[in-house]
BAFI-3210 file (N, C-alpha, C; in Angstrom, 3 decimals, decimal comma, padded with zeros to 6 digits):
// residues 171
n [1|2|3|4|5|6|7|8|9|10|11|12|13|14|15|16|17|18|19|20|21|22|23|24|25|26|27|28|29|30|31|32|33|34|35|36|37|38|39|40|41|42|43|44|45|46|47|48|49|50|51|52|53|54|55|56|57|58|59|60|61|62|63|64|65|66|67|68|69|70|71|72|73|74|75|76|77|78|79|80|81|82|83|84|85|86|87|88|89|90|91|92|93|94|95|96|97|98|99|100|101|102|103|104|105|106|107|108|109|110|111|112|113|114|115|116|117|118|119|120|121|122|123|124|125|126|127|128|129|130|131|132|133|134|135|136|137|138|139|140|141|142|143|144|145|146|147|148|149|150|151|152|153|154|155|156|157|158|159|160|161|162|163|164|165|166|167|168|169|170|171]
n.u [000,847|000,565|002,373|002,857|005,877|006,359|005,628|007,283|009,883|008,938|009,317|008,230|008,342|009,273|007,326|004,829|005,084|005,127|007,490|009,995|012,060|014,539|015,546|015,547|017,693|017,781|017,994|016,323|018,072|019,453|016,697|015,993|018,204|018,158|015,308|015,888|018,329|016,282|014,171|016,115|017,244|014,998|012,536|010,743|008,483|007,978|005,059|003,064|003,927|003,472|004,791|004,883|004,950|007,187|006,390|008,414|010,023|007,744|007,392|009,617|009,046|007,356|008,793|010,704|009,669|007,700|005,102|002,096|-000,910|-003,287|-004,146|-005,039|-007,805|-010,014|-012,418|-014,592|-016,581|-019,487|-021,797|-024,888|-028,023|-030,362|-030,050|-027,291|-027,581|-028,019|-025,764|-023,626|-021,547|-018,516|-016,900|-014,017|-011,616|-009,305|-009,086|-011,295|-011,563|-011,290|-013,089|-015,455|-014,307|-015,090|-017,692|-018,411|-017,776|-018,949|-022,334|-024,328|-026,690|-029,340|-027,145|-026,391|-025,140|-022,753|-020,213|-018,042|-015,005|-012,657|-010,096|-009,374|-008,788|-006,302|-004,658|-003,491|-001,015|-001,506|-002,924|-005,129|-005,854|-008,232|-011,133|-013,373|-016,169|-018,412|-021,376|-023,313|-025,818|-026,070|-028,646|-030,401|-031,215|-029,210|-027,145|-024,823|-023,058|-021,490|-020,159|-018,773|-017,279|-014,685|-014,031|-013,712|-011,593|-009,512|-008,748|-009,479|-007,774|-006,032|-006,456|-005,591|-006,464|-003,798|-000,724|001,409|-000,815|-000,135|002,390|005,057|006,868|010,458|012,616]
n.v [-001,177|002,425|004,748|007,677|009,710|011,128|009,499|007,452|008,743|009,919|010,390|008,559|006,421|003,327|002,550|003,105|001,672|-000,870|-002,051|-004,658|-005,701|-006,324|-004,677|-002,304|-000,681|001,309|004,372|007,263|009,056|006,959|005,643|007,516|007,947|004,786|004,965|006,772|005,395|004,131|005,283|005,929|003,387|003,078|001,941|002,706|005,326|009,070|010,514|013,582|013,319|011,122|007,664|005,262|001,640|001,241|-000,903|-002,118|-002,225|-003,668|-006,183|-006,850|-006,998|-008,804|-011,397|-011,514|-012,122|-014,332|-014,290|-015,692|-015,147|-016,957|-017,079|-014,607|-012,231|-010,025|-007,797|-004,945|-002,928|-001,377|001,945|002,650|004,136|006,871|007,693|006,340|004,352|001,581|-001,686|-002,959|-005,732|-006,686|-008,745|-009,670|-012,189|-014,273|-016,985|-019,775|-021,319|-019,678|-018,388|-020,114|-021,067|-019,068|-018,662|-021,017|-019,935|-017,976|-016,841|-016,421|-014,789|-012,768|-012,081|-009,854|-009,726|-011,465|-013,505|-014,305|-012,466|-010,696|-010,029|-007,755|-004,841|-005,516|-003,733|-000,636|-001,163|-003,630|-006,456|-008,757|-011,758|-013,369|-013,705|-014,030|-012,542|-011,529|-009,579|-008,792|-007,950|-006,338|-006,889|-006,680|-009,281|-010,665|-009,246|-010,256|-011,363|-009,589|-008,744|-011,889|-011,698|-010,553|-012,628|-014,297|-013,416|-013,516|-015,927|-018,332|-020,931|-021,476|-018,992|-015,835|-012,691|-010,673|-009,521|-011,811|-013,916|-013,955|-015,026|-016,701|-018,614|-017,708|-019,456]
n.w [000,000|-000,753|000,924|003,299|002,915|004,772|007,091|007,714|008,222|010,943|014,427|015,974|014,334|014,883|016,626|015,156|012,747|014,156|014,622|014,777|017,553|016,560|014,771|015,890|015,875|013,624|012,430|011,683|009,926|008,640|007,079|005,667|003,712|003,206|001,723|-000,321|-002,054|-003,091|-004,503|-006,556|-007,664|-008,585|-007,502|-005,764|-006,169|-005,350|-004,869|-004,514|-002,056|-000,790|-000,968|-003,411|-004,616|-007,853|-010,543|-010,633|-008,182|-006,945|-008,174|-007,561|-004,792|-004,737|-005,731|-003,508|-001,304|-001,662|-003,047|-002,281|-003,948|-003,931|-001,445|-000,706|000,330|001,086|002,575|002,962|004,240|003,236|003,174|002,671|001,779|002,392|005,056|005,908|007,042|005,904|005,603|003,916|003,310|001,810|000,425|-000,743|-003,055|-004,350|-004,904|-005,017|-003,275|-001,178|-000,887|-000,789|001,609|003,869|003,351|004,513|007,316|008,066|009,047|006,189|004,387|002,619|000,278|-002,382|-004,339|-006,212|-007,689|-010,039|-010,873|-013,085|-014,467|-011,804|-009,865|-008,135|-006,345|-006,036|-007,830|-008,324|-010,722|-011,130|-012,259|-011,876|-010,102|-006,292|-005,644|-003,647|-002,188|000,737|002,162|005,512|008,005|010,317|010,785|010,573|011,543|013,093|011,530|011,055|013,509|013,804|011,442|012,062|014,294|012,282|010,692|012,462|013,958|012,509|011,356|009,042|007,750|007,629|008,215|007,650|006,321|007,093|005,343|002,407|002,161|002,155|004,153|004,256|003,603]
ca.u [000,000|001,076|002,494|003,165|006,753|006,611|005,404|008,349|010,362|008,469|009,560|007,805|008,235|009,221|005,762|003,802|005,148|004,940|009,350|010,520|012,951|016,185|015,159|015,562|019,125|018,009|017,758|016,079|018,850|019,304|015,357|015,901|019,294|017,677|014,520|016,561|018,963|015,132|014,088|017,194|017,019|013,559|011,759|009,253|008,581|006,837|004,061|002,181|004,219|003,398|005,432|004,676|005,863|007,237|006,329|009,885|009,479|006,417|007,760|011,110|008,964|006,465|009,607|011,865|008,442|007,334|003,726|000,952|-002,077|-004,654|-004,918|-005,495|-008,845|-010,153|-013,138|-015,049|-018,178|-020,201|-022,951|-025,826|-029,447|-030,569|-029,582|-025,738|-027,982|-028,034|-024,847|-023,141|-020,266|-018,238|-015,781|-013,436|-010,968|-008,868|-009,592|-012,960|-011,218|-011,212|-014,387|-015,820|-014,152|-015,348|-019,100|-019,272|-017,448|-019,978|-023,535|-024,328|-028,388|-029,115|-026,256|-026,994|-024,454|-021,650|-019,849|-016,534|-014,026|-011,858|-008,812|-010,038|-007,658|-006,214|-004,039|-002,923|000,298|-001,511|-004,010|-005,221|-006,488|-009,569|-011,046|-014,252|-016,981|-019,819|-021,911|-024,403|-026,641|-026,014|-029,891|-031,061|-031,403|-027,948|-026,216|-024,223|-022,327|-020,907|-019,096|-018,410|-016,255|-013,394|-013,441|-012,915|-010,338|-008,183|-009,210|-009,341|-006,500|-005,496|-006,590|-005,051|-005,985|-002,409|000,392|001,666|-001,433|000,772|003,879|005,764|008,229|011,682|013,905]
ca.v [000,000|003,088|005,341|008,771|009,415|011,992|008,272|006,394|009,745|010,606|010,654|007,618|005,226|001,987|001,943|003,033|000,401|-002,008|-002,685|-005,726|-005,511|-006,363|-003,266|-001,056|000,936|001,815|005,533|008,155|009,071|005,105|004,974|008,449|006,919|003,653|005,365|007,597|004,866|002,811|006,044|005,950|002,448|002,965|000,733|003,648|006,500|010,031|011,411|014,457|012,715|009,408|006,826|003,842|000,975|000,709|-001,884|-003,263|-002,384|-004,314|-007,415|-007,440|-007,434|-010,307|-012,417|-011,367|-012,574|-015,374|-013,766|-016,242|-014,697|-017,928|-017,089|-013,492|-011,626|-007,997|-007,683|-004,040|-002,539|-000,117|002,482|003,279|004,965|008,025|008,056|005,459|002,558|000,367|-001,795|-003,653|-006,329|-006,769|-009,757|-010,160|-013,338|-014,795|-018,843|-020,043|-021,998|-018,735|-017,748|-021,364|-021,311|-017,710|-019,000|-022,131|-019,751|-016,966|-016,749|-016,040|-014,715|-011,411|-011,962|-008,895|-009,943|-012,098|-013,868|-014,035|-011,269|-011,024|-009,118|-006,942|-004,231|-005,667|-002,468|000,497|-001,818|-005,622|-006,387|-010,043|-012,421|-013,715|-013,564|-013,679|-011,450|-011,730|-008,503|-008,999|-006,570|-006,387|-006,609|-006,807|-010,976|-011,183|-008,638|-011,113|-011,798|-008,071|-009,465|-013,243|-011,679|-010,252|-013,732|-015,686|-012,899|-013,470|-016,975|-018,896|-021,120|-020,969|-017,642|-014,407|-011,063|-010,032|-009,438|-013,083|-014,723|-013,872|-014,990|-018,214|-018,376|-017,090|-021,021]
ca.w [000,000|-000,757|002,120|003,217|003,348|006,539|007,750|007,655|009,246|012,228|015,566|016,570|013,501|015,385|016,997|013,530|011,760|015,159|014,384|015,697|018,249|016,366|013,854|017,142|016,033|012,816|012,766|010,433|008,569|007,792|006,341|004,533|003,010|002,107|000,707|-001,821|-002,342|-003,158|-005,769|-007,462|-008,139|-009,899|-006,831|-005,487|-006,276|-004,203|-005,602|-003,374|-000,500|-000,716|-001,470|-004,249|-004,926|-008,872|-011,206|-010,716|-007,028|-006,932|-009,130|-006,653|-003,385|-004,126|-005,365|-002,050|-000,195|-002,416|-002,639|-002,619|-003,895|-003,689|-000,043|-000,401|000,635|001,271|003,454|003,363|004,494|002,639|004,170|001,593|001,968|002,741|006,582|005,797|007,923|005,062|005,973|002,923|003,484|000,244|000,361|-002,296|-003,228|-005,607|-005,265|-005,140|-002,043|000,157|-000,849|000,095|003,257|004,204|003,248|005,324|008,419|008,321|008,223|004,686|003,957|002,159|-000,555|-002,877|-005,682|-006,108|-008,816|-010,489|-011,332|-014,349|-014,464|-011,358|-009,549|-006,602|-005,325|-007,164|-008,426|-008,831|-011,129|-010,691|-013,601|-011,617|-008,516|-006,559|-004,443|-002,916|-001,491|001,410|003,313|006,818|008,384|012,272|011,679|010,379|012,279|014,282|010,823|011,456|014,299|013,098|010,283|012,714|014,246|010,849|010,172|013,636|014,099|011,198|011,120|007,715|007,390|008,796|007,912|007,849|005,247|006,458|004,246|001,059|002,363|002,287|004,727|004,036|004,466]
c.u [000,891|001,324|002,958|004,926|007,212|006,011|006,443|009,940|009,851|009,270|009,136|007,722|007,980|007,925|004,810|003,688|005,212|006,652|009,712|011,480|014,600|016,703|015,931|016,861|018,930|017,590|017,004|016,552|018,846|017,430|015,752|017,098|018,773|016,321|014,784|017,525|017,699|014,657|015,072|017,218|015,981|012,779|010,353|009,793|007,739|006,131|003,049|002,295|004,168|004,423|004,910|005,415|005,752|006,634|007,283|010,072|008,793|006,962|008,885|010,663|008,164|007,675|010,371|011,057|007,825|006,091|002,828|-000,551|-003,341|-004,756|-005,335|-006,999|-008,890|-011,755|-013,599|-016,189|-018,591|-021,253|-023,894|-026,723|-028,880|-029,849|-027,982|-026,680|-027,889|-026,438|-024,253|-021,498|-019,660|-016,813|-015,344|-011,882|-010,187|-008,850|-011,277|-012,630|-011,314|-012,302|-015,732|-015,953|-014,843|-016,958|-019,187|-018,449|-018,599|-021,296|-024,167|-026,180|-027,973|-028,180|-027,097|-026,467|-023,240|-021,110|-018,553|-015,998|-013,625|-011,238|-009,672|-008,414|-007,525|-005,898|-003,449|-001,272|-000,025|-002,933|-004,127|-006,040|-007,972|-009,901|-012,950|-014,748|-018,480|-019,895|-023,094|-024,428|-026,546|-027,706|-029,337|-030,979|-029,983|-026,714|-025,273|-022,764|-021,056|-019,592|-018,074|-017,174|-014,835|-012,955|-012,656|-011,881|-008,850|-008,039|-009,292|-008,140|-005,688|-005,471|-006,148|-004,924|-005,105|-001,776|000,934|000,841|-000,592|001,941|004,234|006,892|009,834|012,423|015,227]
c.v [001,238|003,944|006,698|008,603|010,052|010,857|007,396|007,551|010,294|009,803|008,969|006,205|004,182|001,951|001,968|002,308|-001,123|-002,769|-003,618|-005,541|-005,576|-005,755|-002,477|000,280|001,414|002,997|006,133|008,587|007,690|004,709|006,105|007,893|006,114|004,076|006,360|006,415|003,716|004,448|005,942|004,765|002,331|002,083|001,144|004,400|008,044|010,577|012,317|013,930|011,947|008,607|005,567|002,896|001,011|-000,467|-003,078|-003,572|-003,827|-006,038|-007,737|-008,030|-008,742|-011,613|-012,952|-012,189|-013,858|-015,741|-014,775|-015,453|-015,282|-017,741|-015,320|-013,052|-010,559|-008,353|-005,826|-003,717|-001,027|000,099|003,167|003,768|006,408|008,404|007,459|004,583|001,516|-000,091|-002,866|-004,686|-006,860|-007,965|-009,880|-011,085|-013,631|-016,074|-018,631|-020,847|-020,852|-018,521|-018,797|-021,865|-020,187|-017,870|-019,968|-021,441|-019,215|-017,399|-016,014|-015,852|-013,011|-011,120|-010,955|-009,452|-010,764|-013,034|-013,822|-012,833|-011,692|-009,504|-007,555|-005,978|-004,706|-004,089|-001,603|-000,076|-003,266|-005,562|-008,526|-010,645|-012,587|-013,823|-013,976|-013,216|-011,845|-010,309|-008,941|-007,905|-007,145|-006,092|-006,993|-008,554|-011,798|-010,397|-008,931|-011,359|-010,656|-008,962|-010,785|-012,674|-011,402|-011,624|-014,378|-014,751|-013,151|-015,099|-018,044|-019,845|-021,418|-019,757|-016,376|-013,221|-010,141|-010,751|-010,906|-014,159|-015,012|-014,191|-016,257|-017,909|-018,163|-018,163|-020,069]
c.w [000,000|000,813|002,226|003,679|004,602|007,710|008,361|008,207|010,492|013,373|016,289|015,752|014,051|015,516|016,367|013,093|012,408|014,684|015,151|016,347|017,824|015,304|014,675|016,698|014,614|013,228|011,557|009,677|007,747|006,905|004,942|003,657|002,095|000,956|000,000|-002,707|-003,164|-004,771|-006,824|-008,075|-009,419|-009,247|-006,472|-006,408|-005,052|-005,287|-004,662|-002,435|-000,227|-002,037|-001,923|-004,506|-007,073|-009,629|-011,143|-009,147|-006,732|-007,329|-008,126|-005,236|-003,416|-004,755|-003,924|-001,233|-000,394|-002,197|-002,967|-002,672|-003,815|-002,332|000,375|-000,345|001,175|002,015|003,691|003,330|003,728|003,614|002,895|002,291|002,223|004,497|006,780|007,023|007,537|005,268|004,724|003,247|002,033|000,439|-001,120|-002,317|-004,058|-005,672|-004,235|-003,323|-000,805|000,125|-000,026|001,168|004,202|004,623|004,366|006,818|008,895|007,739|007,032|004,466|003,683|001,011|-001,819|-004,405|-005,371|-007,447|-009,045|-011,323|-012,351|-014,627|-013,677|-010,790|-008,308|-005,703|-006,766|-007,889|-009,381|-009,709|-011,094|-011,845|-013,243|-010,340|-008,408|-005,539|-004,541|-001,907|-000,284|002,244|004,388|007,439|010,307|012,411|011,438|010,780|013,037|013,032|010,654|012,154|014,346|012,221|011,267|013,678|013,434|010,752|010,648|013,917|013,362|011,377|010,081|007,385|007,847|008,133|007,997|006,428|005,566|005,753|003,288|001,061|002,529|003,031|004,347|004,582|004,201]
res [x|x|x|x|x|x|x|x|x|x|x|x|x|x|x|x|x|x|x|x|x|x|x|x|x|x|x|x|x|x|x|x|x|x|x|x|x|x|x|x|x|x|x|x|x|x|x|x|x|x|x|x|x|x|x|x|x|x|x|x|x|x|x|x|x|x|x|x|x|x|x|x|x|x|x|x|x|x|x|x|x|x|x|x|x|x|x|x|x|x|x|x|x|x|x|x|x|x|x|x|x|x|x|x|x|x|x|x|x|x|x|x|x|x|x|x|x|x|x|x|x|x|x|x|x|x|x|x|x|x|x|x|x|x|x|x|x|x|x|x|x|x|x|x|x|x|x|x|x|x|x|x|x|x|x|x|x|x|x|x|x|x|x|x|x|x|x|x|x|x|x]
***
């Protein structure tokens, strides 16, 4: 995701970016350093302060990481009507296997739309061949599914709403 770069200089980084302990002596000159020494390359770039990742960027970090995207998922809520009461949950996937598993966690009634993707935008860098989503209205008899989702997200044991989904361990 893109980031601001007065982000990755503040005063309090370590605890922004939650830094693991054996991070601890890098300093702010050492980020500003590496992130000019990361422009120059051609890896980000800044644009109105925020920092992107490149194309080549982009292509270097999901090798370094050895990005699995069949376990990726996105999870956001929309607010429609006239008053924002209407409550919309929008799941979106790239194997039919997450989407499968997601369905038989949570209670599923109200589905508004859903179906398969084709070449959708993951992030302002990834674009993904196929994928899939499912929309459901949040009502009063399924309001419980509100809460259910931040279970399956933390809970899950395949599943973990965190950057290590996409990641194969580093042997």
């Amino acid at each position: 995701m893109q980031t601001k770069y007065s982000d990755f200089i503040r005063k309090d980084w370590k605890e922004f970016f939650n830094t693991p302990t054996y991070l601890m002596n890098i300093t702010i000159k050492d980020i500003e350093n590496e992130l000019t020494s990361m422009i120059k390359d051609g890896l980000i770039l800044i644009k109105e302060g925020w920092c992107f990742l490149t194309p080549k960027g982009a292509s270097i970090w999901e090798d370094l990481f050895h990005v699995n995207w069949e376990n990726f998922y996105l999870i956001e809520y929309e607010f429609k009507g006239d008053d924002f009461n209407d409550e919309i949950l929008n799941f979106y996937c790239y194997s039919n296997k997450v989407l499968e598993n997601f369905k038989s966690q949570i209670y599923i009634k109200d589905i508004i739309n859903g179906g398969e993707l084709n070449k959708w935008q993951l992030c302002y860098w990834k674009d993904l061949d196929t994928g899939f989503f499912l929309s459901q209205k949040i009502t009063e008899h399924n309001r419980l599914t509100s809460s259910l989702v931040s279970n399956w997200e933390y809970n899950l044991l395949d599943w973990k709403y965190d950057l290590s989904d996409l990641l194969t361990p580093l042997n």
